[in-house]
PDBQT receptor file of N, H, CA, C and O in Angstrom, charges set to zero:
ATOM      1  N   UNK A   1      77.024 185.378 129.675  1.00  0.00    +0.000 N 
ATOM      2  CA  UNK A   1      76.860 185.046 131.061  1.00  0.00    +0.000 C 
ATOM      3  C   UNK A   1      75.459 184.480 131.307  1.00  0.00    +0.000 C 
ATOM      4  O   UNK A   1      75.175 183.337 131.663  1.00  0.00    +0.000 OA
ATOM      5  N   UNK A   2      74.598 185.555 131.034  1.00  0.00    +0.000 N 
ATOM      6  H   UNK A   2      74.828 186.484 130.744  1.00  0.00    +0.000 HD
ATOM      7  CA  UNK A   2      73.001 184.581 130.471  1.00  0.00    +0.000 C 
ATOM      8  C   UNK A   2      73.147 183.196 130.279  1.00  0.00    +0.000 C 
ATOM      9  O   UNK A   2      72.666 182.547 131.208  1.00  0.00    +0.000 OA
ATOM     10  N   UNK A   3      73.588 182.615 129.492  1.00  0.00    +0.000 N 
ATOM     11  H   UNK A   3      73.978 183.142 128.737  1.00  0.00    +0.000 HD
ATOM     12  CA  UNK A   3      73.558 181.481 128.830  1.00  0.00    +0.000 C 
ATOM     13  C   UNK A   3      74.485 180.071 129.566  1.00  0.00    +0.000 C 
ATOM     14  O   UNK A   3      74.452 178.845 129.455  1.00  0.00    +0.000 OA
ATOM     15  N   UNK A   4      75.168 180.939 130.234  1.00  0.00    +0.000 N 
ATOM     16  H   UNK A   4      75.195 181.934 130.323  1.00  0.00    +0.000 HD
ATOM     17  CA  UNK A   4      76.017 180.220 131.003  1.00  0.00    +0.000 C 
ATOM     18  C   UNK A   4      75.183 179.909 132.337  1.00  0.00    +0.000 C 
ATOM     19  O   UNK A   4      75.376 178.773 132.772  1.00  0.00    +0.000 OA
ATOM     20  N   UNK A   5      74.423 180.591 132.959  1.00  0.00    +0.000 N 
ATOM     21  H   UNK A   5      74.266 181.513 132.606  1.00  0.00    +0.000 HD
ATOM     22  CA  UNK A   5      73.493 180.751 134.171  1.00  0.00    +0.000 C 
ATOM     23  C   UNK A   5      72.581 179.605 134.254  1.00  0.00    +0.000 C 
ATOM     24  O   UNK A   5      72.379 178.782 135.147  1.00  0.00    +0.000 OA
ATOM     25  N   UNK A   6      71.937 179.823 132.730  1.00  0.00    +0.000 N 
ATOM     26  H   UNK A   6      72.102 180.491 132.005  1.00  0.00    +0.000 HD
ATOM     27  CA  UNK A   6      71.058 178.938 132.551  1.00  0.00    +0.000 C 
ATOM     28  C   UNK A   6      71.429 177.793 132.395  1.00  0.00    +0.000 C 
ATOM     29  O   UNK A   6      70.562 177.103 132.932  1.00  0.00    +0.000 OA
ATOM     30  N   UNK A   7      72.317 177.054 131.917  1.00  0.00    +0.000 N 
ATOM     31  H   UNK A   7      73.021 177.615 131.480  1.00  0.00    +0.000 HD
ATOM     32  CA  UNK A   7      73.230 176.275 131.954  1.00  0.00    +0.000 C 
ATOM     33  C   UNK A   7      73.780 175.522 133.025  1.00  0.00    +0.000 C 
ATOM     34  O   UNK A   7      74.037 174.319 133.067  1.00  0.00    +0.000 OA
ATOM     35  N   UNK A   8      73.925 176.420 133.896  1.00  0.00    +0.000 N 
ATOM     36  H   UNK A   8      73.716 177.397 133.862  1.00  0.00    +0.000 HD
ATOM     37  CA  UNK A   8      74.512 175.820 135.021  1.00  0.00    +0.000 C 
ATOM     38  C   UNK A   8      73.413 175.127 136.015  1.00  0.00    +0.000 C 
ATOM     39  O   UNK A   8      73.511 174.061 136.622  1.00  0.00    +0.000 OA
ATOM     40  N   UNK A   9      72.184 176.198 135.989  1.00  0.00    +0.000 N 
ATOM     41  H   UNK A   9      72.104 177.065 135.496  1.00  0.00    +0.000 HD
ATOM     42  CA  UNK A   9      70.632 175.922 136.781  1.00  0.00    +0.000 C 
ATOM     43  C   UNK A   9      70.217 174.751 136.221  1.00  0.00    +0.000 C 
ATOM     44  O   UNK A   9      69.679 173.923 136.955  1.00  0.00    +0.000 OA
ATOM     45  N   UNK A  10      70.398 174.473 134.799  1.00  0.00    +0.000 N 
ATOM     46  H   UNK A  10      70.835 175.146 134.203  1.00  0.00    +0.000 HD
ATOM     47  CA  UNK A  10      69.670 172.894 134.711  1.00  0.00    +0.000 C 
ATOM     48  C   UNK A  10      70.619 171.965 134.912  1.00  0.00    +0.000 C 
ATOM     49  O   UNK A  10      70.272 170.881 135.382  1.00  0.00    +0.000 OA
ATOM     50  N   UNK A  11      72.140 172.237 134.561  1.00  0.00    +0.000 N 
ATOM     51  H   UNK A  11      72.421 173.118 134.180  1.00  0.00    +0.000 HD
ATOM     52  CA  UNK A  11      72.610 171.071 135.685  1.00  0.00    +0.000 C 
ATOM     53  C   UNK A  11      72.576 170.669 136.788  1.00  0.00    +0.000 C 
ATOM     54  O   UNK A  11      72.804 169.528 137.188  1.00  0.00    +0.000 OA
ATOM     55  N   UNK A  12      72.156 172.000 137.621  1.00  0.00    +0.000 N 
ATOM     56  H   UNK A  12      71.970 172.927 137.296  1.00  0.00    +0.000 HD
ATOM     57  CA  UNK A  12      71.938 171.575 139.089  1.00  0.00    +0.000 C 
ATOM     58  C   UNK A  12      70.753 170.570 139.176  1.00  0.00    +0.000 C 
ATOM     59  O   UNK A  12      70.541 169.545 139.824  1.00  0.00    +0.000 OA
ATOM     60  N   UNK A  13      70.162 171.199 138.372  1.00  0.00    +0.000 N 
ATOM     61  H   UNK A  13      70.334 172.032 137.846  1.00  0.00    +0.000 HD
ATOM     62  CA  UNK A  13      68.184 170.690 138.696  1.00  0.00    +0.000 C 
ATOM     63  C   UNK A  13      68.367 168.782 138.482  1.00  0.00    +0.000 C 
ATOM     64  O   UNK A  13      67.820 167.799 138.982  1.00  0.00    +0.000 OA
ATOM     65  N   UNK A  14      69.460 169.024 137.447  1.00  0.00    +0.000 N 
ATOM     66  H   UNK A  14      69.905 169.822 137.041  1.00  0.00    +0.000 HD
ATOM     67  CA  UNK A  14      69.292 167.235 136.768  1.00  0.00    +0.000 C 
ATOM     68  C   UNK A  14      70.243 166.883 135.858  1.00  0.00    +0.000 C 
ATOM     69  O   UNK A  14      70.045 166.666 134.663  1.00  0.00    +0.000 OA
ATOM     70  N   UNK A  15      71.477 166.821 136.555  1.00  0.00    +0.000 N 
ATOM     71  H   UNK A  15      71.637 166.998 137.527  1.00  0.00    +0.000 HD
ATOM     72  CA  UNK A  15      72.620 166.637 136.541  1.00  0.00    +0.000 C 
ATOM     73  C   UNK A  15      73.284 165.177 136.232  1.00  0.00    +0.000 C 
ATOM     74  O   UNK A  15      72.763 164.191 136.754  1.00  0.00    +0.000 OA
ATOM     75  N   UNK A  16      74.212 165.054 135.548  1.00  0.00    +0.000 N 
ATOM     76  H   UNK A  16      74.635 165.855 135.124  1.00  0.00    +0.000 HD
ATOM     77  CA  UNK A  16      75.011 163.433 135.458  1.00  0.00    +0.000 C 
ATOM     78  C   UNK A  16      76.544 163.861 135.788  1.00  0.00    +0.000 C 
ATOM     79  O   UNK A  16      76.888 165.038 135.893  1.00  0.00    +0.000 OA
ATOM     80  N   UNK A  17      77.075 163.188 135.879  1.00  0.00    +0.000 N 
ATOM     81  H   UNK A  17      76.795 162.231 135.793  1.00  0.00    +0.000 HD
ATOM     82  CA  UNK A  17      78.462 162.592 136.345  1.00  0.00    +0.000 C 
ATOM     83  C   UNK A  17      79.371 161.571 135.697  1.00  0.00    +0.000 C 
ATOM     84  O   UNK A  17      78.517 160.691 135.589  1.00  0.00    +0.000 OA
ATOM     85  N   UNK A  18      80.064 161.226 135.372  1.00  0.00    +0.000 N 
ATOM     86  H   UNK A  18      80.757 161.941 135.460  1.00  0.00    +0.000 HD
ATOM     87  CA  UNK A  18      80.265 159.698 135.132  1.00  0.00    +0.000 C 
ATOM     88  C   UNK A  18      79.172 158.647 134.311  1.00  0.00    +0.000 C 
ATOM     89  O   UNK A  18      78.170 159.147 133.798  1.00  0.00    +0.000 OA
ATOM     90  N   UNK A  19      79.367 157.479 134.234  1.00  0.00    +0.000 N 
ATOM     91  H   UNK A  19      80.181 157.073 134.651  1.00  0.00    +0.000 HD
ATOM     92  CA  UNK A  19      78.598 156.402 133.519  1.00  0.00    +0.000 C 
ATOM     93  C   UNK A  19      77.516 155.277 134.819  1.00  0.00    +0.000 C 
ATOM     94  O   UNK A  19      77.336 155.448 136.024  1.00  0.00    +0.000 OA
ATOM     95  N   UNK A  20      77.228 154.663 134.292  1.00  0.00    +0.000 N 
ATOM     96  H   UNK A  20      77.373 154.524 133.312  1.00  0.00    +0.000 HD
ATOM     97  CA  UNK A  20      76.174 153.502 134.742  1.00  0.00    +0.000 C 
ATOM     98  C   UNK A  20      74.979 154.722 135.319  1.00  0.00    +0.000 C 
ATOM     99  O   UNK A  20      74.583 154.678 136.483  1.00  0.00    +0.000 OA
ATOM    100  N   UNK A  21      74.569 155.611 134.498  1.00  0.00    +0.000 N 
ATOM    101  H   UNK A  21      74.891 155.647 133.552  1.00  0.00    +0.000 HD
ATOM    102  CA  UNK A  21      73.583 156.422 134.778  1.00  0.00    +0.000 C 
ATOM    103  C   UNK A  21      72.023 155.649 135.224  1.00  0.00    +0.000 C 
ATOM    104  O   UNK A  21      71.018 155.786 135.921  1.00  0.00    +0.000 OA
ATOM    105  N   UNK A  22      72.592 154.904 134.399  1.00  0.00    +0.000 N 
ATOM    106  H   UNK A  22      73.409 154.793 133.833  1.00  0.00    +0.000 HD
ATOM    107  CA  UNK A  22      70.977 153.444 134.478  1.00  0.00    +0.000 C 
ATOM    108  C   UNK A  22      70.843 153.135 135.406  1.00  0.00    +0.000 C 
ATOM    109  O   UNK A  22      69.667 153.103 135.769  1.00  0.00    +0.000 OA
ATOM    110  N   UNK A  23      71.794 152.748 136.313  1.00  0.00    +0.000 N 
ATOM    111  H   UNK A  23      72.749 152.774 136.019  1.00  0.00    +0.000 HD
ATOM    112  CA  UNK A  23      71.655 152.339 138.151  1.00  0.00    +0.000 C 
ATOM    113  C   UNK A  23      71.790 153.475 139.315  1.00  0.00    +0.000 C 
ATOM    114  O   UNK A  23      71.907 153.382 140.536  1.00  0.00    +0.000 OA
ATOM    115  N   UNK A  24      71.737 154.362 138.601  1.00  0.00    +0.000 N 
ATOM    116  H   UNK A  24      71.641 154.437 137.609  1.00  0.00    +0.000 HD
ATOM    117  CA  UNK A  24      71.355 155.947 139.507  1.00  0.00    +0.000 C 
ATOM    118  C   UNK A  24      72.763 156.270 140.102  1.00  0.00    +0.000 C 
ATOM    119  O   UNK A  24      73.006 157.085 140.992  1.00  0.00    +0.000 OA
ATOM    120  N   UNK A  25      73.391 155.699 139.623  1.00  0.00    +0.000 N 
ATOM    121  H   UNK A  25      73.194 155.037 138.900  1.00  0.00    +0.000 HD
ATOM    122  CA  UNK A  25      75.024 156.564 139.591  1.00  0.00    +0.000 C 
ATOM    123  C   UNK A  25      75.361 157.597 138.744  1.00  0.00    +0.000 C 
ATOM    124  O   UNK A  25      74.986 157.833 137.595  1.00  0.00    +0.000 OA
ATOM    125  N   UNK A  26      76.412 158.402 139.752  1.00  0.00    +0.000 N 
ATOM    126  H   UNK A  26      76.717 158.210 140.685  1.00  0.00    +0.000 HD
ATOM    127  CA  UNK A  26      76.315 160.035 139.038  1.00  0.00    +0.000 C 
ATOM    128  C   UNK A  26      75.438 161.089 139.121  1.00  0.00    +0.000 C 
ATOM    129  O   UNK A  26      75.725 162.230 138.760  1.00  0.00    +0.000 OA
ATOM    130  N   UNK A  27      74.234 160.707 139.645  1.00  0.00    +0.000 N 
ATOM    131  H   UNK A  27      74.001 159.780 139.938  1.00  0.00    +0.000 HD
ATOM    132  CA  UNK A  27      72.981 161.588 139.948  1.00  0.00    +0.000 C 
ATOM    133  C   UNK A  27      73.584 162.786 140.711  1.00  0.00    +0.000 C 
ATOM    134  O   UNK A  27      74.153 162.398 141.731  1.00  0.00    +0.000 OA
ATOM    135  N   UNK A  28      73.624 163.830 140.572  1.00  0.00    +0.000 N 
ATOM    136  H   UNK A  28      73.161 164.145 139.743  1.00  0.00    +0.000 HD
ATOM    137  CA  UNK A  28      73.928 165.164 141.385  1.00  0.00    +0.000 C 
ATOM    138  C   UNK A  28      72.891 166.434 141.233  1.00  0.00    +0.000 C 
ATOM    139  O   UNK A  28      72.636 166.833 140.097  1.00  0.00    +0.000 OA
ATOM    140  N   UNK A  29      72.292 167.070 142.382  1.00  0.00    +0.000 N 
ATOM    141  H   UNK A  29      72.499 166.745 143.305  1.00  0.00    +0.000 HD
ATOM    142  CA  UNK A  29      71.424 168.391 142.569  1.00  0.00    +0.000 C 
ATOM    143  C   UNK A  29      72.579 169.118 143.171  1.00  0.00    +0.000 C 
ATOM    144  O   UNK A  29      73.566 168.542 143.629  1.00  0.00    +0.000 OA
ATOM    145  N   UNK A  30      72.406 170.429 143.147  1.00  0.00    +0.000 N 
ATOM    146  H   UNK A  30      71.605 170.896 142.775  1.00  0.00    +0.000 HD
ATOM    147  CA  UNK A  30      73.108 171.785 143.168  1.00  0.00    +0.000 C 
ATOM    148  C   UNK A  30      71.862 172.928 143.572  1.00  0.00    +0.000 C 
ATOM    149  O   UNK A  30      70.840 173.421 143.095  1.00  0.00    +0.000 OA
ATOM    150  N   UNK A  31      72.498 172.959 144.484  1.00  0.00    +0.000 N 
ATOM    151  H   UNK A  31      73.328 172.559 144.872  1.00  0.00    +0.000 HD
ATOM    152  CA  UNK A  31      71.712 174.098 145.300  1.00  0.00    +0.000 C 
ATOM    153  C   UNK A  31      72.675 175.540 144.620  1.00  0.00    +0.000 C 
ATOM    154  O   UNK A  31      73.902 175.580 144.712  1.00  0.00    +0.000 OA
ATOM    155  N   UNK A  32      72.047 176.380 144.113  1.00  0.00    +0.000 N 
ATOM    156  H   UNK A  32      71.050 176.348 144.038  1.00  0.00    +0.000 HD
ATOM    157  CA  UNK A  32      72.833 177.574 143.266  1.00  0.00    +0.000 C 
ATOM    158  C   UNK A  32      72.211 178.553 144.203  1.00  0.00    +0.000 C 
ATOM    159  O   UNK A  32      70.998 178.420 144.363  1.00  0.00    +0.000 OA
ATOM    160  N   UNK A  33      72.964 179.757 145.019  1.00  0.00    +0.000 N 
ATOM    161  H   UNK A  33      73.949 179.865 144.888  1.00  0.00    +0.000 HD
ATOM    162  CA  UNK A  33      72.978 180.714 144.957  1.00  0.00    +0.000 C 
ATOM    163  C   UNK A  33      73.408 181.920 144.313  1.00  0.00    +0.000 C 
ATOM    164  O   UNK A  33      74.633 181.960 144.435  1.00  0.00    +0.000 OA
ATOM    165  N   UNK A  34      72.906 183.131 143.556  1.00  0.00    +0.000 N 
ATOM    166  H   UNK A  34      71.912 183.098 143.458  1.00  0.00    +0.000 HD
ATOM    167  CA  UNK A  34      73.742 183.708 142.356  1.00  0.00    +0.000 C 
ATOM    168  C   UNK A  34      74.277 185.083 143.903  1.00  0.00    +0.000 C 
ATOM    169  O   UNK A  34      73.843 185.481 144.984  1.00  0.00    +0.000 OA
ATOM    170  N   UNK A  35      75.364 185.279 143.039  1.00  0.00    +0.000 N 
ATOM    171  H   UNK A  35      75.717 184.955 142.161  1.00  0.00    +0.000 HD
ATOM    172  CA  UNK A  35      75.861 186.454 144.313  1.00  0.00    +0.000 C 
ATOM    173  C   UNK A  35      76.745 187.152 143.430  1.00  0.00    +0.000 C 
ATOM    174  O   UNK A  35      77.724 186.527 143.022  1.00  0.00    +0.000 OA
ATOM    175  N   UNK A  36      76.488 188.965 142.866  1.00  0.00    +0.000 N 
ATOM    176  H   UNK A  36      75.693 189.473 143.197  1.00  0.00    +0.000 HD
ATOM    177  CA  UNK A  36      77.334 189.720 142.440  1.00  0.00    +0.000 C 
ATOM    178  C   UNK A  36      78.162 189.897 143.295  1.00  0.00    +0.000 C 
ATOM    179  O   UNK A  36      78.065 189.987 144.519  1.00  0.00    +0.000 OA
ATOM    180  N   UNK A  37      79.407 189.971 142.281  1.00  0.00    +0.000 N 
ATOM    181  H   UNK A  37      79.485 189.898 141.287  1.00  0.00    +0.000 HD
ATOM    182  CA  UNK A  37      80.642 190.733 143.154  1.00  0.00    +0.000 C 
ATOM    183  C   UNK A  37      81.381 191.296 142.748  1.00  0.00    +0.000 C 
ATOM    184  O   UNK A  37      82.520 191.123 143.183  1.00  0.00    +0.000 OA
ATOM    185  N   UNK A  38      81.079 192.583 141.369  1.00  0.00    +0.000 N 
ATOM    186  H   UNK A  38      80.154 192.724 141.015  1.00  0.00    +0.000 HD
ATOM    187  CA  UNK A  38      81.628 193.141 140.684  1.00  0.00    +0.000 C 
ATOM    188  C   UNK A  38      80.502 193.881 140.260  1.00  0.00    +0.000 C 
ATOM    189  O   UNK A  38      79.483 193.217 140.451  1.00  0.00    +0.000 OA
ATOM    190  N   UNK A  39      80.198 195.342 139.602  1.00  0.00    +0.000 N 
ATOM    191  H   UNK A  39      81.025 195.881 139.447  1.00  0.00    +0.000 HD
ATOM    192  CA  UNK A  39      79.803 195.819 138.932  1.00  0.00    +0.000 C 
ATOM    193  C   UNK A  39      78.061 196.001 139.194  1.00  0.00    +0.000 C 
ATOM    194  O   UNK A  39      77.879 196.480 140.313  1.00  0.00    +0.000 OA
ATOM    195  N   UNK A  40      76.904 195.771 138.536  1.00  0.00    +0.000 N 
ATOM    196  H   UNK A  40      77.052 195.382 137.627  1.00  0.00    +0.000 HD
ATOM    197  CA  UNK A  40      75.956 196.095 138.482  1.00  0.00    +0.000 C 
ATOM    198  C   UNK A  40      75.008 195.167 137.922  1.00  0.00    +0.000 C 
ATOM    199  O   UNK A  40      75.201 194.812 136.759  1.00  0.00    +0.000 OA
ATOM    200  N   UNK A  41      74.296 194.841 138.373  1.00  0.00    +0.000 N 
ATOM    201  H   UNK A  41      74.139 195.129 139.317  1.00  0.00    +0.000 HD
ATOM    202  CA  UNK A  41      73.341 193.875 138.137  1.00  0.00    +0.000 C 
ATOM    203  C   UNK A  41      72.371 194.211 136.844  1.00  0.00    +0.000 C 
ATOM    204  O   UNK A  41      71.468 195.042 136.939  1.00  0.00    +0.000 OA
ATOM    205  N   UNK A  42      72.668 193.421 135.516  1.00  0.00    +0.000 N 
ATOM    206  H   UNK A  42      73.401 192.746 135.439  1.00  0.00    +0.000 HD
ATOM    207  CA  UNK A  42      71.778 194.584 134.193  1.00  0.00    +0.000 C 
ATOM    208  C   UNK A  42      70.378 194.171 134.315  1.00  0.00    +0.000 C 
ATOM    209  O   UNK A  42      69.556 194.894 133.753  1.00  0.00    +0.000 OA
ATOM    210  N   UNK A  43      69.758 192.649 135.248  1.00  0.00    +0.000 N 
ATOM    211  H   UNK A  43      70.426 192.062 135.705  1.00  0.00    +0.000 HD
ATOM    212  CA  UNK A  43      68.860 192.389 135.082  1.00  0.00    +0.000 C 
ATOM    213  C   UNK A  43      68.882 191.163 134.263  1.00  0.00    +0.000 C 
ATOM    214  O   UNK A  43      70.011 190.764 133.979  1.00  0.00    +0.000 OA
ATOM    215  N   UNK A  44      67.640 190.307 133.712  1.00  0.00    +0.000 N 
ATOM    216  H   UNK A  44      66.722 190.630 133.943  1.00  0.00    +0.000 HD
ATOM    217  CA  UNK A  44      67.524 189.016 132.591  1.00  0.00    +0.000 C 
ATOM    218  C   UNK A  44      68.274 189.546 131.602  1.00  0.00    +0.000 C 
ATOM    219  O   UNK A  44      68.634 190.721 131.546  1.00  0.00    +0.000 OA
ATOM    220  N   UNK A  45      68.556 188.546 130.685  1.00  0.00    +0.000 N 
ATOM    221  H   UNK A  45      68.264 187.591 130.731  1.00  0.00    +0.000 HD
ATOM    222  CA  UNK A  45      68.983 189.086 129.577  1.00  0.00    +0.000 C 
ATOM    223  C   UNK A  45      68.387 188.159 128.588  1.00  0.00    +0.000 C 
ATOM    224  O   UNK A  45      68.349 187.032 129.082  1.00  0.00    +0.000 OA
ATOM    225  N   UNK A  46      67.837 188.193 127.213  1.00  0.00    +0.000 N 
ATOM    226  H   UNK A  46      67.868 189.109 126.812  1.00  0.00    +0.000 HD
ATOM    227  CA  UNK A  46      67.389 186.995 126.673  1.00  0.00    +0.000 C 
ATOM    228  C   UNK A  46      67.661 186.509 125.599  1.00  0.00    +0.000 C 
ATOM    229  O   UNK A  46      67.021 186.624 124.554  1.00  0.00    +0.000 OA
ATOM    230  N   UNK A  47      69.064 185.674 125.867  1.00  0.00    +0.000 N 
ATOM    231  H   UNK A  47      69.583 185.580 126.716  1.00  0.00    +0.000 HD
ATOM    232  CA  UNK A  47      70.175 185.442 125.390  1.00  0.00    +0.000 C 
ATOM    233  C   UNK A  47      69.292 184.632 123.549  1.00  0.00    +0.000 C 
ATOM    234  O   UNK A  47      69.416 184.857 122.345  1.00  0.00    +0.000 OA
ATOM    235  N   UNK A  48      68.557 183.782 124.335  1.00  0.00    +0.000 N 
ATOM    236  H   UNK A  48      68.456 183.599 125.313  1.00  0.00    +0.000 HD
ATOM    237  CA  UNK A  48      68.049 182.925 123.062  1.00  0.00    +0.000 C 
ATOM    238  C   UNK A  48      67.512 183.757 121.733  1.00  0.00    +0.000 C 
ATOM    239  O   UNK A  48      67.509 183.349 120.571  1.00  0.00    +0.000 OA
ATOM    240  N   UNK A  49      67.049 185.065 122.242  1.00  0.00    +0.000 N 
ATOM    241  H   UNK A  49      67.051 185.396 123.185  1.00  0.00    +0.000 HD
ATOM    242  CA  UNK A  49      66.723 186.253 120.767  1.00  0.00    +0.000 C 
ATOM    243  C   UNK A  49      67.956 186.385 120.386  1.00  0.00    +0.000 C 
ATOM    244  O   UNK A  49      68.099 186.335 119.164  1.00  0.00    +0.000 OA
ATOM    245  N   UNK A  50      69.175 186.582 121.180  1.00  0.00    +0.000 N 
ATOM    246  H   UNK A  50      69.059 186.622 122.173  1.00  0.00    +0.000 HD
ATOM    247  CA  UNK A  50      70.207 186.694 120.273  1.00  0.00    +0.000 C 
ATOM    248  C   UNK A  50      70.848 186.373 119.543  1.00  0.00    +0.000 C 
ATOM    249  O   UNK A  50      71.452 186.905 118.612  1.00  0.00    +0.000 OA
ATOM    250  N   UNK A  51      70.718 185.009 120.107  1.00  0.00    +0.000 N 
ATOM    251  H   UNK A  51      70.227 184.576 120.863  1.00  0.00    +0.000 HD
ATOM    252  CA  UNK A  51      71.285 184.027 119.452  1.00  0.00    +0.000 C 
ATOM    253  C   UNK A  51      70.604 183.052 117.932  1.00  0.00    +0.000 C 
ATOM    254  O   UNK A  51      71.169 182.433 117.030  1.00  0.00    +0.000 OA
ATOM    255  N   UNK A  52      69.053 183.344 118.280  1.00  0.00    +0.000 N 
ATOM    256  H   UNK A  52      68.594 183.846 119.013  1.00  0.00    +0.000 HD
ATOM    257  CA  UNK A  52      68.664 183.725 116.818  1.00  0.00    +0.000 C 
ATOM    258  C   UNK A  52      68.829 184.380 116.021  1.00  0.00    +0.000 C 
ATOM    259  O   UNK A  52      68.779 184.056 114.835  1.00  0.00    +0.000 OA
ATOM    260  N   UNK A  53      69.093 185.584 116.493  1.00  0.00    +0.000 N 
ATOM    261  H   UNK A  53      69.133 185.847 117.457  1.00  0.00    +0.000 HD
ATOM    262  CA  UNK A  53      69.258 186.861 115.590  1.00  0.00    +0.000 C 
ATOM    263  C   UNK A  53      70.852 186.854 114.922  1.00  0.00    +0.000 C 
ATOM    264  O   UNK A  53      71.190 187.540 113.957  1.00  0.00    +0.000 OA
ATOM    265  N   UNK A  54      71.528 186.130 115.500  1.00  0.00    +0.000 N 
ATOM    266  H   UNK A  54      71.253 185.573 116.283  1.00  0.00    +0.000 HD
ATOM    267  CA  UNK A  54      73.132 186.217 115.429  1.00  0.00    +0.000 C 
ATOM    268  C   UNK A  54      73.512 184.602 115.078  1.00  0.00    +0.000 C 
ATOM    269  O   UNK A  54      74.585 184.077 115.374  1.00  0.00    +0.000 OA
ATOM    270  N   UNK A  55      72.231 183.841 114.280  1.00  0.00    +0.000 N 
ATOM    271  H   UNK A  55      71.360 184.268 114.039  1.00  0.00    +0.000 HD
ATOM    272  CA  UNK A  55      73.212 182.459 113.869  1.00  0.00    +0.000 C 
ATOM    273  C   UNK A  55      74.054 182.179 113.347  1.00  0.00    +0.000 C 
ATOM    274  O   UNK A  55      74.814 181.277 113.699  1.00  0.00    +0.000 OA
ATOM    275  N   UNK A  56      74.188 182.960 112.217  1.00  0.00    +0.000 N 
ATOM    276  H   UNK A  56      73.571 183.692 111.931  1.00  0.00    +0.000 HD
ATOM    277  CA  UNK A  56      75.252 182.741 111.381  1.00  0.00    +0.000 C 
ATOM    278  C   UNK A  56      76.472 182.769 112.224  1.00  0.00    +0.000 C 
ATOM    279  O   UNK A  56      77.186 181.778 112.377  1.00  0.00    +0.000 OA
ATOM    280  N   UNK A  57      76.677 183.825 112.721  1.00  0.00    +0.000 N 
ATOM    281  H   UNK A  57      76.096 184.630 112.596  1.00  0.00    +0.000 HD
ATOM    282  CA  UNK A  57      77.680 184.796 113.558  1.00  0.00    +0.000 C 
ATOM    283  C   UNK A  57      78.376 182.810 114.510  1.00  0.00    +0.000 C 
ATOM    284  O   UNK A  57      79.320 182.055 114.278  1.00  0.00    +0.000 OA
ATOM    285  N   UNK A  58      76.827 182.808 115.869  1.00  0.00    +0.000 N 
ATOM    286  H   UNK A  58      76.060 183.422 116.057  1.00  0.00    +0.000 HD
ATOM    287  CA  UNK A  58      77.394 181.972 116.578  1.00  0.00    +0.000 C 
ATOM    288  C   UNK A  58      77.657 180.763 115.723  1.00  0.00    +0.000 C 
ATOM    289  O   UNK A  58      78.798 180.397 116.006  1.00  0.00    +0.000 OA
ATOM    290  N   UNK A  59      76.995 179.747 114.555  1.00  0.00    +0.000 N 
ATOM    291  H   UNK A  59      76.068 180.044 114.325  1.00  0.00    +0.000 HD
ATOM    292  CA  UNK A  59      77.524 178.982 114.205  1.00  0.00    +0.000 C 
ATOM    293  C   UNK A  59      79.051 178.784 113.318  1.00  0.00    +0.000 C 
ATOM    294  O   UNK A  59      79.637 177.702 113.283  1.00  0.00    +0.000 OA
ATOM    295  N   UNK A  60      79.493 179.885 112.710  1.00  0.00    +0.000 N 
ATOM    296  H   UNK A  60      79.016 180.764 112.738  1.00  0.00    +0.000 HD
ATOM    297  CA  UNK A  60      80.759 180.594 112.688  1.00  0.00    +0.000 C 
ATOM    298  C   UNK A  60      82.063 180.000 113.958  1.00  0.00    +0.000 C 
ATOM    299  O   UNK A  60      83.109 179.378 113.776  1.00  0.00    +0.000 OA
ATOM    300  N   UNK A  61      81.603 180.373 114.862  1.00  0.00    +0.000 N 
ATOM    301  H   UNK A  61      80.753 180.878 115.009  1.00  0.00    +0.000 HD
ATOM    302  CA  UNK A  61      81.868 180.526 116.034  1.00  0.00    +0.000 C 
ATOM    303  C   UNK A  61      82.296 179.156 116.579  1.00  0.00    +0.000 C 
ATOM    304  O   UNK A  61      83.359 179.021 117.185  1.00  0.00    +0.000 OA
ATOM    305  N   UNK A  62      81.549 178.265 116.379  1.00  0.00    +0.000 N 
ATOM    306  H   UNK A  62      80.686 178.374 115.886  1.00  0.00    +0.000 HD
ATOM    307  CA  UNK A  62      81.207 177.104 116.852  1.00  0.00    +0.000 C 
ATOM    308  C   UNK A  62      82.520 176.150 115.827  1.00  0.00    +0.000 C 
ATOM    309  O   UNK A  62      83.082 175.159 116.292  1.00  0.00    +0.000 OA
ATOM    310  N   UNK A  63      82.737 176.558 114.776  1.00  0.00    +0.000 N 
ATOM    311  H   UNK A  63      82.279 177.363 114.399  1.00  0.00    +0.000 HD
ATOM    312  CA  UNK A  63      83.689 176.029 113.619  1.00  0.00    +0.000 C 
ATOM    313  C   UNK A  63      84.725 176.307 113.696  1.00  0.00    +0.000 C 
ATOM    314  O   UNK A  63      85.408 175.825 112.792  1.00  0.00    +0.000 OA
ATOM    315  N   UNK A  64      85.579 177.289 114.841  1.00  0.00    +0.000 N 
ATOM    316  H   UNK A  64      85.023 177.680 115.575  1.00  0.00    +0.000 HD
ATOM    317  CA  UNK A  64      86.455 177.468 115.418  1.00  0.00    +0.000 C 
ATOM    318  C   UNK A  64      87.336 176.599 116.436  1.00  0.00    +0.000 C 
ATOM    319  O   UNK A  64      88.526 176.548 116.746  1.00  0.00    +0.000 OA
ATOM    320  N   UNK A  65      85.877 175.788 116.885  1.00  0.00    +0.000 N 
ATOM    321  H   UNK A  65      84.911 175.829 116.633  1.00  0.00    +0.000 HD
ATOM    322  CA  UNK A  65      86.328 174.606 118.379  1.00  0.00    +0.000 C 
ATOM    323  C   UNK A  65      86.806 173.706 117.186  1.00  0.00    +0.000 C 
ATOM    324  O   UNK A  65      87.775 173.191 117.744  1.00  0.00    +0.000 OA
ATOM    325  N   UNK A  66      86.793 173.169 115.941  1.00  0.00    +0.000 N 
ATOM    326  H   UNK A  66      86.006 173.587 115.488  1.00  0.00    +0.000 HD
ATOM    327  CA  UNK A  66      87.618 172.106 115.750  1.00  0.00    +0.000 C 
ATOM    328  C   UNK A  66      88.796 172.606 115.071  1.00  0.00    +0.000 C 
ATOM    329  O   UNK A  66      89.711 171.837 114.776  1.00  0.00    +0.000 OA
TER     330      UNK A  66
């Protein structure tokens, strides 16, 4: 979910769409509000140690999508 968050925040920030990006088509900002609505808030999480720590694991993982 971490990773997904962050993810989503830099698309908002600077975002594309579609093609002819060169003539400022497709440009989109996203105003993100985060809002629980289930369960308990654990706080940051810092997904990128894990995902060092767990490469093998996620690139594994990744060899599944084809």
């Amino acid at each position: 979910m971490a990773f997904f968050t962050d993810v989503l925040h830099a698309f908002g920030r600077r975002g594309r769409l579609g093609g002819r990006i060169g003539s400022g088509h497709g440009v989109i900002r996203a105003d993100l509000t985060p809002e629980l609505l289930a369960g308990d808030d654990a706080g940051p999480v810092d997904w990128r140690t894990h995902l060092r720590d767990n490469r093998d694991e996620a690139m594994e993982a990744l060899t599944w999508l084809t």
